[in-house]
Phi, psi and omega in degrees: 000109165028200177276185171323304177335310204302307217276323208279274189031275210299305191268329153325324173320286187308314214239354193061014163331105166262169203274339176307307208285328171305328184266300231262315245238314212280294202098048187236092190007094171328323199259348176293313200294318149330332193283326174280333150291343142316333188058032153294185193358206163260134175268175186270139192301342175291336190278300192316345188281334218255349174294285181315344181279295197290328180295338186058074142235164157322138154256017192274284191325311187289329137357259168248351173115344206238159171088198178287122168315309182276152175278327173291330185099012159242231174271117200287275123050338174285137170287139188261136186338298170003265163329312183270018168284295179306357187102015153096165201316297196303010202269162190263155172327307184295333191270331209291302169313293165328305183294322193279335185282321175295310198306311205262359192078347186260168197254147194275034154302304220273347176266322186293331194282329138349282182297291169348313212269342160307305226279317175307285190328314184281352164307316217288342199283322168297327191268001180265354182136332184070181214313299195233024161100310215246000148114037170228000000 
């Protein structure tokens, strides 16, 4: 199946995955990942091992296409547990926020301002260049 674009594509796709969730879980730029999904440049293996980490594939696979998607051998393609912890792939921030503010006991102030200050932070890590100056 094609390049890199197609394959991280098909498992956001596969998992309901959205790229935020992928950027925040990855550490990885929201705009690295668009690039990559887009197929600008080359990325760096690191950004694909730490892609590949949070999506739980191969980064060989995610790479070039070849061995097994999942590194265990099993179905990469499931939405993961996590996620339908929080109320499954389609869930929107606020409720996600909502969820998680229950879970910990805490007011969901005290979660939403956590995420601002994540949120800041990958700006301010993005407007310096992202992982290596050039926005990958």
């Amino acid at each position: 199946m094609g390049g890199i674009p197609e394959r991280l594509a098909e498992v956001l796709k596969a998992r309901g995955v959205a790229v935020y969730q992928v950027a925040v879980e990855s550490g990885v730029a929201y705009r690295t990942l668009f690039a990559l999904l887009r197929g600008e440049g080359q990325p760096r293996r690191s950004t694909l091992a730490r892609v590949a980490r949070a999506l739980q594939v191969d980064r060989t696979w995610l790479e070039t296409g070849e061995g097994a998607a999942s590194p265990a051998g099993g179905d990469v393609f499931q939405v993961r547990e996590d996620c339908v912890g929080y109320g499954g792939p389609a869930v929107t921030l606020r409720e996600a926020i909502g969820t998680i503010a229950k879970q910990l006991g805490v007011a969901e102030g005290a979660v939403a301002g956590k995420v601002a200050e994540l949120l800041a932070e990958e700006k301010l890590r993005e407007g310096a260049g992202g992982e290596d100056g050039k926005g990958r």
